[in-house]
C-alpha positions as a printed Julia matrix, in Angstrom:
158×3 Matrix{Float64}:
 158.37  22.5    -1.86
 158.24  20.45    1.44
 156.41  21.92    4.45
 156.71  20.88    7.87
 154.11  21.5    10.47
 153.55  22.05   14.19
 150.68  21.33   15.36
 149.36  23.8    18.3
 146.3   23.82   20.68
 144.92  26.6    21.27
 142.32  27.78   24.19
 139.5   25.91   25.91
 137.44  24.8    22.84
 140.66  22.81   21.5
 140.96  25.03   18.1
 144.13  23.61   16.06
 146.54  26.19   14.61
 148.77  25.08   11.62
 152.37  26.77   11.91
 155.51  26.19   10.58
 158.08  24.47   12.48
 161.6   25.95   12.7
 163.01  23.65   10.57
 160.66  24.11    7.71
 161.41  28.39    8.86
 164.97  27.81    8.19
 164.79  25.16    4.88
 162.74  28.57    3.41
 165.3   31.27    2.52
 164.78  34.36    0.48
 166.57  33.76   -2.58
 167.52  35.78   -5.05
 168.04  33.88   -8.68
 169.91  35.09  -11.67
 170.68  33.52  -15.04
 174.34  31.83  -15.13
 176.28  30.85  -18.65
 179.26  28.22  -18.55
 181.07  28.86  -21.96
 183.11  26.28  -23.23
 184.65  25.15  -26.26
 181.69  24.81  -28.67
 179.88  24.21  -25.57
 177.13  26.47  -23.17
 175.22  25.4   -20.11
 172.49  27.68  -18.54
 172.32  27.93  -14.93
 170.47  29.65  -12.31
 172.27  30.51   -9.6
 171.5   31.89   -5.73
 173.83  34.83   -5.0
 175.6   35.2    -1.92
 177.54  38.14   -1.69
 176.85  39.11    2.16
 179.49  37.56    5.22
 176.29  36.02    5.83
 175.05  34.53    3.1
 178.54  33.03    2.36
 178.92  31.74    5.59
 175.22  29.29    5.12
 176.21  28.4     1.53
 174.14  25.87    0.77
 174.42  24.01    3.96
 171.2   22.13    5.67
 170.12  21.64    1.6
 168.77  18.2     1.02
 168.49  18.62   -2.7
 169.96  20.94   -5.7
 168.07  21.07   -8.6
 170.08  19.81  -11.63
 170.23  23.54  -13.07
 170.96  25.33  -10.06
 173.58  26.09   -8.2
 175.11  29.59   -5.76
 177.68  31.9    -6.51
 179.96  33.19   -4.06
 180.91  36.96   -4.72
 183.55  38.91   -3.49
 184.76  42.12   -3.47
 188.45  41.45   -4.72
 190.2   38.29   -5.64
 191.95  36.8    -2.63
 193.07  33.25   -1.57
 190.14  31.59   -0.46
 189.05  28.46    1.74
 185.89  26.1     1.44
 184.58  23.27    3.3
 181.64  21.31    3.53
 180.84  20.87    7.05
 177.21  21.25    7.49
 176.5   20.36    3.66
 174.48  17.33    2.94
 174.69  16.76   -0.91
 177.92  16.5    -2.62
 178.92  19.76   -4.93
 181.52  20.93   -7.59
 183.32  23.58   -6.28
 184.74  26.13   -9.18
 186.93  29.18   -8.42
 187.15  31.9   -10.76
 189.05  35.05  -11.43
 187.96  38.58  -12.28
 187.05  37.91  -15.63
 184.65  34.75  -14.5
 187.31  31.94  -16.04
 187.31  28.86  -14.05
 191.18  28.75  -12.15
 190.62  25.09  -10.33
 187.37  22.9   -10.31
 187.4   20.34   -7.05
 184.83  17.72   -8.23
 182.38  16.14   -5.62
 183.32  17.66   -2.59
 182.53  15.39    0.22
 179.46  15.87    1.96
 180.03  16.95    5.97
 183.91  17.34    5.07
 185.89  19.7     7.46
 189.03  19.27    4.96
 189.99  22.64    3.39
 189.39  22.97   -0.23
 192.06  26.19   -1.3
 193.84  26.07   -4.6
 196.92  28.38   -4.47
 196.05  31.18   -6.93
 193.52  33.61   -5.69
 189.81  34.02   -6.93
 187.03  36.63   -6.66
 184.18  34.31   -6.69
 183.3   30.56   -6.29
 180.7   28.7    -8.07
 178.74  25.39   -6.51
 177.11  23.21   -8.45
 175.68  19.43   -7.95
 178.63  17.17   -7.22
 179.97  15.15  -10.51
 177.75  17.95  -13.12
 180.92  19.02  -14.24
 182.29  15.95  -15.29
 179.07  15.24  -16.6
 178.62  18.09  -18.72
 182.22  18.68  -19.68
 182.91  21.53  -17.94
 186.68  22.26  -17.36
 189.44  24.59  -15.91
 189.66  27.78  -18.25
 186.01  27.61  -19.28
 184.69  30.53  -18.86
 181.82  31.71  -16.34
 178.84  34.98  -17.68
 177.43  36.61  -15.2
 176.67  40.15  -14.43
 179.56  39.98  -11.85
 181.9   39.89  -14.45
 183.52  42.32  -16.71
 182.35  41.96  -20.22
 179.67  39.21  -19.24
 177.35  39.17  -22.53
């Protein structure tokens, strides 16, 4: 982990204080972690994944992120499946963007998404949640459209 500091002078006898700056305040986020399967044929990759299932949460995405770690990634939740929009404004490393449907198959997969992109990334059938994951892992790892995604958001996920 990288901390930033400020450095602050403090009364008459010139005592130093060591605080965080705001930009090392807002790199730290209270994440929440859970395990994350890809299922394939003959094929299973273990994730762990942020969650963001708040307006909020979904809205910062991993934006302002320098760095992914191979095995990580976020999961966009939502309440029902609907047509939805991503873009990467504000996002400095390149990602795989998966949609999925109730049952947590992958419906479309837009590989290396580009970093600070305002283009719209919206396939035409609707999905309940959206999975990020390091830009070109997919391709990497084999991982393709009707693969299929378990995780406790899921029905059935074992």
């Amino acid at each position: 982990m990288k901390f930033h500091f400020l450095f602050v002078v403090v009364g008459i006898m010139g005592s130093v204080a060591f605080l965080p700056n705001a930009s090392a305040m807002a790199d730290k986020q209270t994440t929440r972690l859970e395990p994350l399967t890809i299922k394939g044929e003959n094929k299973e990759y273990h994730f762990l994944v942020e969650i963001a299932d708040s307006s909020s949460e979904r809205r910062r995405g991993l934006m302002h992120r320098e760095n992914l770690p191979i095995d990580n990634g976020m999961i966009f939740l939502f309440d029902d499946p609907a047509p939805l929009s991503f873009w990467m404004k504000n996002t400095l490393i390149p990602l795989d963007i998966m949609f999925l449907d109730e049952r947590g198959v992958i419906q479309h997969i837009h590989r290396n998404a580009v970093p600070h992109s305002r283009e719209h990334i919206a396939p035409d059938d609707p999905a309940i949640a959206v999975l990020e994951i390091n830009g070109g892992l997919s391709d990497t790892l084999g991982i393709k459209v009707g693969d299929r995604v378990v995780h406790r958001a899921f029905s059935g996920a074992q």
